[in-house]
C-alpha positions in Angstrom: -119.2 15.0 75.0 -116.8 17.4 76.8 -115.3 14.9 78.9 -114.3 12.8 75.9 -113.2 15.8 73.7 -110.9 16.8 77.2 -109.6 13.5 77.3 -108.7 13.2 73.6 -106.9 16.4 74.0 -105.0 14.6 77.1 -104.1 11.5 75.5 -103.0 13.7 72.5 -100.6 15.6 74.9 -99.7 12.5 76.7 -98.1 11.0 73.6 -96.2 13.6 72.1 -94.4 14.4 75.5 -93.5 10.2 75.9 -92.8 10.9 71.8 -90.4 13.7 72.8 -89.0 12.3 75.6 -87.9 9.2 73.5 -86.3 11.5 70.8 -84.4 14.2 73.2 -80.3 13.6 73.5 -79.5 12.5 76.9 -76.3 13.7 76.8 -74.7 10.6 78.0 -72.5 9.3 75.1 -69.6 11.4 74.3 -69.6 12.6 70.5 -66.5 10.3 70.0 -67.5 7.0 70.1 -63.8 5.7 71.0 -63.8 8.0 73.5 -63.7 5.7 76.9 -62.5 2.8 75.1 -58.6 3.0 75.6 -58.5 5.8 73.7 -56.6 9.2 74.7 -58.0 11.4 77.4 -56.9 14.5 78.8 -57.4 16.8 82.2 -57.1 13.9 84.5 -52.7 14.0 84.5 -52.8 10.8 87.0 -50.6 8.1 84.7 -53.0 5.1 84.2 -53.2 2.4 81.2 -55.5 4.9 79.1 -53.2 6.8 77.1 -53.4 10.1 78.3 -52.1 13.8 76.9 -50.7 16.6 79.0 -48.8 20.0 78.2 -45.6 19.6 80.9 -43.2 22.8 81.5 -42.1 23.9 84.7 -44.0 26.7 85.2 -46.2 26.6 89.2 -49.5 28.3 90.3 -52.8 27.9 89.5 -52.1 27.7 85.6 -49.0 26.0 86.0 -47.7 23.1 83.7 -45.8 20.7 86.3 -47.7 17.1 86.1 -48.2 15.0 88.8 -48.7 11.3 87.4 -48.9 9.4 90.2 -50.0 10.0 94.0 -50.7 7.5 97.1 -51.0 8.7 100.5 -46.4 8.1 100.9 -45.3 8.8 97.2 -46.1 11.6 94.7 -43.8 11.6 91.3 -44.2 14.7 88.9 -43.2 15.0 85.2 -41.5 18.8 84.2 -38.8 20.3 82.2 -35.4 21.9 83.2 -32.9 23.0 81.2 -34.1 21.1 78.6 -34.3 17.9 80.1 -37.2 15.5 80.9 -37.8 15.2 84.7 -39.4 12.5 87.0 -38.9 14.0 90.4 -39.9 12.1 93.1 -41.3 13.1 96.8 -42.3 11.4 99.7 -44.5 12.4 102.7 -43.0 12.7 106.0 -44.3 14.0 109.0 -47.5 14.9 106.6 -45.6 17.0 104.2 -44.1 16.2 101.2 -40.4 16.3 100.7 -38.2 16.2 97.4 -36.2 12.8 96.9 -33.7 14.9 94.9 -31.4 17.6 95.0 -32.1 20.7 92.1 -28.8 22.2 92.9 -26.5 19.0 92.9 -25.1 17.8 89.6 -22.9 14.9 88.4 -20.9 13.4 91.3 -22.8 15.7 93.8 -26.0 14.0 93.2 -27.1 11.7 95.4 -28.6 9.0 93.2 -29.5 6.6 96.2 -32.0 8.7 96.7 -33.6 8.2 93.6 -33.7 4.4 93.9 -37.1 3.4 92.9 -37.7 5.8 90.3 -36.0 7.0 86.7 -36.4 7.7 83.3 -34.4 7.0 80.4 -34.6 8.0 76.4 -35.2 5.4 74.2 -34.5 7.5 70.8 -36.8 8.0 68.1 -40.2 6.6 67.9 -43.3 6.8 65.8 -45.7 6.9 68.9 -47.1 5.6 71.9 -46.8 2.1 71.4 -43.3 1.7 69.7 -42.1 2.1 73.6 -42.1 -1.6 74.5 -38.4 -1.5 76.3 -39.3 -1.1 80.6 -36.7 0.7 82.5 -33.9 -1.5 84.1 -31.1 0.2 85.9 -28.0 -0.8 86.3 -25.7 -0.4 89.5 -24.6 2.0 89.6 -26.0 4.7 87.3 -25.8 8.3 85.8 -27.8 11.1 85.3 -28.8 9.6 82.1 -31.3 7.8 84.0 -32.8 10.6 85.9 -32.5 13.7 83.1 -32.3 12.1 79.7 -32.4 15.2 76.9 -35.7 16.1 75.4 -36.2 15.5 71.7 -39.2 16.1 69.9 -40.8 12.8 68.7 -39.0 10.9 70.9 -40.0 8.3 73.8 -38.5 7.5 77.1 -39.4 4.8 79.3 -40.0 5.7 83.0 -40.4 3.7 86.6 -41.8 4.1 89.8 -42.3 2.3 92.9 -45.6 2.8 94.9 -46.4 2.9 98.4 -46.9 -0.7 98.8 -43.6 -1.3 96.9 -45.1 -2.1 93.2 -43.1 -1.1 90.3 -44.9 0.9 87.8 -43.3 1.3 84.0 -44.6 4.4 82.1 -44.1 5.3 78.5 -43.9 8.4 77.3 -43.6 10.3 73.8 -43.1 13.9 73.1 -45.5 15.2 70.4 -44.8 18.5 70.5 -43.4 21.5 71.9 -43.0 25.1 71.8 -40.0 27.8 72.4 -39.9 31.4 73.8 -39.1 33.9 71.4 -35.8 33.6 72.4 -35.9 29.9 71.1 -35.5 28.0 74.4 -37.6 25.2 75.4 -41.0 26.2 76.5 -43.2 23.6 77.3 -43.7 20.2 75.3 -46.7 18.5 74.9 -46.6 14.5 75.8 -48.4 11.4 75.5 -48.2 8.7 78.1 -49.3 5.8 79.7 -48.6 3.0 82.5 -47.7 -0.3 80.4 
């Protein structure tokens, strides 16, 4: 009579830890259920067809606000702000160490625009969002600082381009969301969505 009381007892047990294991959250859906499904995802700045939103400045360190968007082992190409323009700066590795494709201090008929060939960005005015951006980036020869440091606008888009390692073209959109000012009222950071296309 004991053994069957004890195993009653068991079974009992058994079934409401299978019961409970059954219920419990496992954690592994996100509480979105568009998340993971083309919809926007943030943390991860590396441009890709998801649309993606990042916080871009020009601030560096450890909490700094300069996005790089795209990276192979040759080619690295960062989105920041400067003087209130939109930048796509380009570098390439040489000798294992990257080096800038552009010049900060040159301006105008200084700048050396070969050196950007392969990459720029240009505005392309007022947009509702993301997907309004449709026009790709086609430069003529040759160009202006126009398509390298187009003015930032809030709630405007700009379309971008990039050539890989392997000499693909990339074509990024981009829209400025938001943005936020210094107490002195200059351009502090903005905040961006973007995506390859």
């Amino acid at each position: 009579m004991k053994f069957k009381d004890f195993f009653k007892i068991f079974f009992i047990a058994f079934l409401a830890c299978v019961a409970l294991t059954a219920c419990g959250g496992d954690d592994d859906e996100p509480d979105d259920p568009n998340k993971g499904n083309g919809t926007e995802q943030t943390g991860n700045y590396i441009a890709t067809t998801q649309v993606k939103t990042a916080e871009v400045g020009n601030e560096t360190g450890k909490n700094g606000n300069i996005r790089t968007i795209y990276e192979d082992y040759n080619n690295k190409y960062k989105l920041q702000i400067g003087n209130g323009q939109l930048l796509l700066l380009g570098y390439i590795r040489i000798n294992g160490s990257w080096k800038k494709l552009y010049d900060c201090n040159a301006y105008e008929s200084d700048f050396k625009y070969s050196d950007h060939s392969g990459y720029a960005i240009m505005s392309v005015g007022k947009v509702n969002g993301l997907s309004d951006i449709t026009k790709k980036t086609i430069i003529p020869e040759p160009y202006g600082s126009m398509y390298l440091f187009p003015e930032i606008q809030p709630y405007y888009g700009y379309a971008a381009k990039f050539t890989t390692e392997a000499g693909e073209t990339k074509y990024l959109r981009i829209y400025i969301k938001d943005y936020k000012l210094y107490e002195s009222g200059t351009l502090k950071n903005i905040t961006v969505q973007y995506q390859l296309y």
